[in-house]
Phi, psi and omega in degrees: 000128182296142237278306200306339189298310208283348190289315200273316158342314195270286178334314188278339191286302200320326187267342171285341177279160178308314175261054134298308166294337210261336192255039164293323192276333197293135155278177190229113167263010172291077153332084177248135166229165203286087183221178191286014187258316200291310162329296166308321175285307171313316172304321184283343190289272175346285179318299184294344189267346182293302185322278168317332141322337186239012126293334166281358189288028115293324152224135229283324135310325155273297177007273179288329158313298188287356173291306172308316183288325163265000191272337175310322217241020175281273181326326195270358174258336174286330171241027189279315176304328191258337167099344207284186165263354143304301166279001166281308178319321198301308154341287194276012157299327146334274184308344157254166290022294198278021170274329175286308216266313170340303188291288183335300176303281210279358193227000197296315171261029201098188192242021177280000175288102211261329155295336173274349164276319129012280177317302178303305199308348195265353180254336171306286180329308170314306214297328211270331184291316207263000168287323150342286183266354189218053176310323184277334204230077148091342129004294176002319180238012166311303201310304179280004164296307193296279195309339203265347186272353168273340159325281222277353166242020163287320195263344196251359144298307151280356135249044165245031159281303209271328219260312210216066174298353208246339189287096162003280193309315187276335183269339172277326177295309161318328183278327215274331175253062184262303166329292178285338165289310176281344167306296175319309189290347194244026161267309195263013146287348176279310190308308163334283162328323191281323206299303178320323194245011162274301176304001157249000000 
């Protein structure tokens, strides 16, 4: 059986398990504050996702998912300054909704879409972004809600990267998670860091 099955296997069990659900309860002691450097990332998000839009304008179906993704988070920078902390929340309920709802929808014929995982990874990545600035008004669980399902379908790419180096589809997903990996890997060197420097 080929190396890359058991990847896609450990994914689909991953989004099906408690624990997925369970890091609704996880605290965060990762601490960002709302300043114009969060702004700027956010902004720069918005920019890489326009770019992956006009790698999908061939289908039509991821398209329009990062399209949706970007008309959000267009509107949510844009009205960030004016506010409340009821509409901000509100904002972001929108975006875990669709952390729930997504994987299912978007996985409904299996996880052999190797670009629609691609895809998804990229509304996790918003999450690890918007815990960052609103940690406080409902945030609190983007970040471990988020990072271990961009881990894991990060790991179901890259082999089936190694199982099929030539395949189109698969050399686009790779390029399409160069964002949510590094978005993930540097929520979890802040965390570290925090951790460290709580313990001194």
């Amino acid at each position: 059986m080929p190396q890359e099955w058991r990847y896609e296997s450990e994914l689909a069990k991953f989004l099906e398990t408690e624990q997925y659900l369970q890091t609704l309860d996880s605290s965060s002691i990762v601490s960002c504050q709302f300043n114009n450097k969060n702004l700027s990332g956010l902004a720069r998000t918005i920019t890489v996702l326009r770019h992956i839009q006009r790698q999908l304008v061939h289908i039509k179906k991821h398209y329009n998912q990062v399209n949706k993704l970007v008309d959000f988070l267009d509107k949510f920078l844009g009205d960030i300054c004016s506010l409340s902390p009821d509409q901000a929340f509100q904002h972001v309920h929108i975006l875990r909704q669709w952390l729930f709802w997504l994987p299912p929808v978007m996985l409904r014929d299996g996880v052999d879409d190797t670009i629609g995982l691609a895809v998804l990874a990229q509304f996790f990545a918003v999450g690890l972004n918007l815990h960052c600035l609103f940690p406080e008004l409902g945030c609190h669980d983007l970040g471990p809600l988020a990072v271990g399902p961009i881990k894991e379908i990060d790991r179901t790419v890259r082999a089936r990267n190694m199982a099929k180096p030539h395949d189109p589809n698969v050399q686009l997903a790779m390029y399409l998670m160069g964002m949510p990996q590094s978005i993930a890997t540097k929520w979890q060197e802040r965390l570290i860091a925090d951790e460290s420097a709580v313990g001194l």
